[in-house]
N, C-alpha and C positions, 0 to 999 in steps of 0.2 A: 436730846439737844434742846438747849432753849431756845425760847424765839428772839431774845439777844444773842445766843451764840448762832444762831441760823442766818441772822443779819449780817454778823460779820463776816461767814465762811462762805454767803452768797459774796458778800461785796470783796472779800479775798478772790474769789475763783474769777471774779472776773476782769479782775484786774491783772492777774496771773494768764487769761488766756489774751490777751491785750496785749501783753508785754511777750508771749512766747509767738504772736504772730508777727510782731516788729524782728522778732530776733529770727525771724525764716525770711531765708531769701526766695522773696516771690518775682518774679521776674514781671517788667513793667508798673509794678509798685514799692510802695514807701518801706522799704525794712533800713537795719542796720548797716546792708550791707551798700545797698543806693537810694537816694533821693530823687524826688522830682516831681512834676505836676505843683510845681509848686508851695510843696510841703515839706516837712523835715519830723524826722524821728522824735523831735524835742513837741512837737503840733501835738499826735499820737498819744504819746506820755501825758502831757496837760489835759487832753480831750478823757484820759480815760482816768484820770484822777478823780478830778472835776465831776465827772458823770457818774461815777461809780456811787455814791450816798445815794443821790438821786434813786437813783437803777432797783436800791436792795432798800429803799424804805417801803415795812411792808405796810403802810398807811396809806398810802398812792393806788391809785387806781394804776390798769394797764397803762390807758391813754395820758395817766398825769405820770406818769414814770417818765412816759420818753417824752413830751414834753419839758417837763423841767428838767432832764438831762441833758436834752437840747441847747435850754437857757445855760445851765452850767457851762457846756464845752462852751458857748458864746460869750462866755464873759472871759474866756481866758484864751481863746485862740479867736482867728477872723474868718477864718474857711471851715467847708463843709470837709472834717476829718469823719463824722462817726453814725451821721442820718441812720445810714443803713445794719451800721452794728448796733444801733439801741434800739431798731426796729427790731430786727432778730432777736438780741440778747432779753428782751423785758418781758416777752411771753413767757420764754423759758425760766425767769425770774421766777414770774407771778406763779405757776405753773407748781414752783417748791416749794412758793411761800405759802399757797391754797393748796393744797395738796387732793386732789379727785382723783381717786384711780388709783391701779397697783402698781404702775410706775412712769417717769416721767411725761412718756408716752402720751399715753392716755389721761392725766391731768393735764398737760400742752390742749390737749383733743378740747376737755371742756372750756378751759380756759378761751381759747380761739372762738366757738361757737358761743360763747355767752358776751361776745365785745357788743359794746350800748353806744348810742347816736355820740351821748357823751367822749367815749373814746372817740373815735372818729374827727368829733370838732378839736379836742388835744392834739390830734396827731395832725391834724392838716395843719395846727397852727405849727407843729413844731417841721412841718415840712416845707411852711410860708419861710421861717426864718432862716432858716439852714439852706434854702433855695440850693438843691441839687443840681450838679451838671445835666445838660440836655432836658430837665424838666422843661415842658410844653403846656399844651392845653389839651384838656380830656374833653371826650363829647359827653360823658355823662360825670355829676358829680365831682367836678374842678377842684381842686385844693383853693384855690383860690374866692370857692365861693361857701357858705355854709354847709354842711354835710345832710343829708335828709335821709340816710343810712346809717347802717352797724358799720361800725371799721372793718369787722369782716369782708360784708357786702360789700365796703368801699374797694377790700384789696380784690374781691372776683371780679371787680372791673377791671383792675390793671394786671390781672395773672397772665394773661397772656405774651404780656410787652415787657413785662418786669420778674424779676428771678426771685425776691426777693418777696413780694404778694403773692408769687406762685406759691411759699411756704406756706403763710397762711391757709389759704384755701385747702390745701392738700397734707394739713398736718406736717409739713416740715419731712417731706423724703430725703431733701440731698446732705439733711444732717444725719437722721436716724436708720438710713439705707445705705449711706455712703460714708459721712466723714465720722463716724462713732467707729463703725466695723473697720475702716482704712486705718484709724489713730490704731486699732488693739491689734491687728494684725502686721503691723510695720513696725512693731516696739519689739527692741532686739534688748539684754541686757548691754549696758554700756550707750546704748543710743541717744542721745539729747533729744530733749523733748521738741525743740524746735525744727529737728528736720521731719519729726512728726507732721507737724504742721506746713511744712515745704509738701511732704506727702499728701495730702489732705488737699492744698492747695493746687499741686497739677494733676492729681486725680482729676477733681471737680472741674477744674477748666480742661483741658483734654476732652471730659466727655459731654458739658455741657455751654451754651455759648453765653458770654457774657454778656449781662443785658446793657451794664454798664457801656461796655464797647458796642456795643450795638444800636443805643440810643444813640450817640455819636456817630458812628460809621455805617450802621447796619451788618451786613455779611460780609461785609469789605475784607475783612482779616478773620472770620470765623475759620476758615481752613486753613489757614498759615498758623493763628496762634494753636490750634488744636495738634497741627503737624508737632510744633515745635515740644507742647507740652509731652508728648509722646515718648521725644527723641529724653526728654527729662527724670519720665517715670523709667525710660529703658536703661537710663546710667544710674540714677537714685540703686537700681535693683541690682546691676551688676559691677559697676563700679564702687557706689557707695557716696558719701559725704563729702569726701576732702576733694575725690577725683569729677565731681561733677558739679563743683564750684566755676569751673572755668567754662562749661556750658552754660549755668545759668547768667555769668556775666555776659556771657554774649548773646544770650535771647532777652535780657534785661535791657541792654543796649540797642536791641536792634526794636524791639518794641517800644522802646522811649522814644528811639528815633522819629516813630510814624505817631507820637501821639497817644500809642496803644496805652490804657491802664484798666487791667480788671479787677476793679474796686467791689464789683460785686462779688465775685470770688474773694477777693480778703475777707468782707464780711463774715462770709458765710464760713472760711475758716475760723475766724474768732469763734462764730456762733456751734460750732463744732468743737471746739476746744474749750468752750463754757460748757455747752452738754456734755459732756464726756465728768466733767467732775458738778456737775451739777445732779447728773445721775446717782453716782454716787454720794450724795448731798441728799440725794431724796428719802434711798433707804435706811440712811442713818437716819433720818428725822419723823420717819413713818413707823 
């Protein structure tokens, strides 16, 4: 594969796992099937248009990728739709564009360990402008003030509070642990890819808490949404698709109700649904 053809089947696959996470009904967030937090399905689309050249130019740095894919979704939407999917998605990028290692894996691995002060000042700028819900102040190394770290270093200060730094620091578990093996194990013939990603998505939230909602509420609803995702993955397995549409309208609804949205679990589904064909992206290219 050439490194024109690599460009385009990164910036395909990741526009394709963008669009098959809009198309899963996640309950308390933005798909197809409901809106809210004041976004719409049509935000999503723009944002991942927009940021996808960005994302797969392999001339960018980590830290200039999501920065100016940041700039991008800003010039065509007014809200923060993707912070945390360009965080995720541009390691895994860079990761097949550089290729270290015998597979994704393990190129993710260098890639993470070798981020420069450089990255870091990128990425706080594009975290200044995107201004995320419930972002605060850190006691060490603020977004809001020059970086004197690796973006790495930056995210092992927020790994503990944030789900999303926690990938960094730890090589990315809840995609390579979770949402890789949960996507190959829940593909039935005949299955649409998007309830792939419904799977993928109450996995991860079921067993881990959103940081997203937690920066906002804290524990306030960590064991109600956890319960409900349960009651999700117990009809997905014996029900199936069509007959467990009418529970996830009603944990969608009742989670809207209270404000809930677990945006970090979206993320980290797209970012899950990018590895999984990015994987195979790798070994056709190595």
């Amino acid at each position: 594969m050439s490194r024109r053809d690599l460009r385009q089947a990164v910036q395909q696959a990741y526009l394709e796992a963008c669009e098959l996470e809009l198309q899963a009904f996640k309950p308390g967030n933005v798909s197809v099937y409901s809106e809210g937090h004041g976004m719409t399905v049509e935000h999503f689309r723009r944002s991942a248009a927009a940021s996808a050249a960005p994302l797969a130019d392999p001339s960018l740095s980590l830290g200039e990728k999501i920065r100016e894919a940041t700039r991008a979704t800003w010039a065509v939407v007014d809200c923060n739709t993707n912070l945390g999917i360009l965080l995720l998605c541009a390691p895994l990028i860079q990761a097949v564009q550089q290729p270290r290692g015998a597979d994704l894996r393990q190129s993710l691995s260098v890639v993470l360990q070798n981020t420069t002060r450089e990255d870091a000042e990128a990425v706080y700028e594009a975290i200044r402008l995107a201004s995320p819900g419930g972002l605060g102040e850190a006691p060490q190394q603020d977004v809001r003030d020059a970086p004197q770290v690796t973006l790495l270093e930056a995210m092992a200060l927020a790994a503990q509070r944030d789900r999303i730094a926690y990938q960094y620091v730890n090589g990315y578990p809840d995609i390579f642990d979770f949402a890789i093996p949960r996507y190959h194990t829940s593909r039935r013939p005949g299955k649409d890819e998007a309830w792939l990603a419904v799977d993928i998505f109450a996995g991860l939230l079921r067993r881990i808490p959103d940081s997203h909602i937690e920066r906002k509420y804290g524990d306030r609803y960590s064991r109600m949404v956890a319960e409900r995702m349960a009651l999700v993955e117990e009809s997905l397995s014996k029900d199936g698709p069509d007959r467990c549409l009418e529970l996830l309208r009603e944990v969608d609804a009742e989670f809207k109700a209270v404000g809930v949205n677990p945006g970090t679990t979206a993320d980290l589904t797209v970012a899950g649904l990018l590895a999984v064909r990015l994987c195979a992206l790798f070994d056709n290219y190595n």
